[in-house]
C-alpha positions in Angstrom: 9.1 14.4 -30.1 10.0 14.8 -26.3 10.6 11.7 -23.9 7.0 11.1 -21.7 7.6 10.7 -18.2 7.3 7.6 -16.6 4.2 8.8 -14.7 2.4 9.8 -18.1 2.6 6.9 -19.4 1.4 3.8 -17.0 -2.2 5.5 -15.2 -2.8 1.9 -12.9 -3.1 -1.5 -12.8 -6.3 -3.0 -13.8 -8.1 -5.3 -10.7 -10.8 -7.3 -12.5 -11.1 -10.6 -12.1 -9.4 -11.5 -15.5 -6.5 -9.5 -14.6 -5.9 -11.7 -11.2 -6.3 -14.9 -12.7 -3.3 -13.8 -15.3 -1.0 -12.8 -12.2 -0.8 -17.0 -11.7 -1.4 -18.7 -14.9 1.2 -16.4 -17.3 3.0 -14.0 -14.8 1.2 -11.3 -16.6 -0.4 -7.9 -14.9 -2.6 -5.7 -17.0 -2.0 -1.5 -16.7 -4.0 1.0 -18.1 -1.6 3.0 -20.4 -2.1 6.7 -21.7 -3.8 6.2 -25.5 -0.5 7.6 -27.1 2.0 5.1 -25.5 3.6 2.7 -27.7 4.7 -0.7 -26.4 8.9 -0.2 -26.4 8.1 3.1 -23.6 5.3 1.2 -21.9 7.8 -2.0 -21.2 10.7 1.1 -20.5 8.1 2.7 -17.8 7.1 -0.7 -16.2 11.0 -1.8 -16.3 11.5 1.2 -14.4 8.9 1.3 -12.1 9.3 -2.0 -10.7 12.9 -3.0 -11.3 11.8 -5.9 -13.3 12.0 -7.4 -16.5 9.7 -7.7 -18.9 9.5 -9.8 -21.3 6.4 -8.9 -23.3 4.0 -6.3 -24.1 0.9 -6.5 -25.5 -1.8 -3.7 -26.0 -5.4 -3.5 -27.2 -8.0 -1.0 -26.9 -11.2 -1.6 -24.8 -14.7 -0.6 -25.2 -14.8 1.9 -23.0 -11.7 4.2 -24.8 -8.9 2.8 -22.5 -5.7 1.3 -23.5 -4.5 -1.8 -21.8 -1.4 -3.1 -21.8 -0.7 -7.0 -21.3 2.5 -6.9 -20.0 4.2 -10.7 -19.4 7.6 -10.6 -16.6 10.1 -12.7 -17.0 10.6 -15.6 -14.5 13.1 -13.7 -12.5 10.5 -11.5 -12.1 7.0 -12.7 -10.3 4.1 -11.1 -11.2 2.7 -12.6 -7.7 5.5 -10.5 -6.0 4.8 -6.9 -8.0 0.9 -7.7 -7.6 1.6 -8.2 -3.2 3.8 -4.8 -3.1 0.7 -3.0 -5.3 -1.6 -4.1 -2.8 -3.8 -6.5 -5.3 -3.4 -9.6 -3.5 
């Protein structure tokens, strides 16, 4: 199977209201991820992306047919900072 590219896999990260309150409580962000990613490329695309390190990922499917992924930073790595250079907050 080939190597995705970065771009395929992570689509955006989600803004709902959940999603902001995880940026403070557990320096988490949640993306939308293509439906074939698997969580080692996901954590290699967001790693890469925005030079930080991650320390979990978590994925679940929502009711609408998109993928989320949970992804936790480590402490090195704020959330909060990665959120202000998107634009969220």
């Amino acid at each position: 199977m080939a190597q995705k590219e970065i771009s395929d896999i992570v689509k955006y990260p989600l803004t709902t209201e959940k999603s902001i309150n995880l940026i403070g409580r557990s320096n988490s962000m949640i993306f939308v991820v293509n439906k074939k990613s698997r969580r080692p490329e996901i954590k290699k695309a967001i790693e890469e992306i925005f030079k930080a390190k991650v320390t979990r990922v978590n994925t679940s499917n929502s009711v609408d047919g998109r993928k989320l992924a949970y992804v936790t930073f480590a402490p090195e790595s704020p959330a909060m900072d990665i959120a202000t250079k998107l634009g969220i907050l």
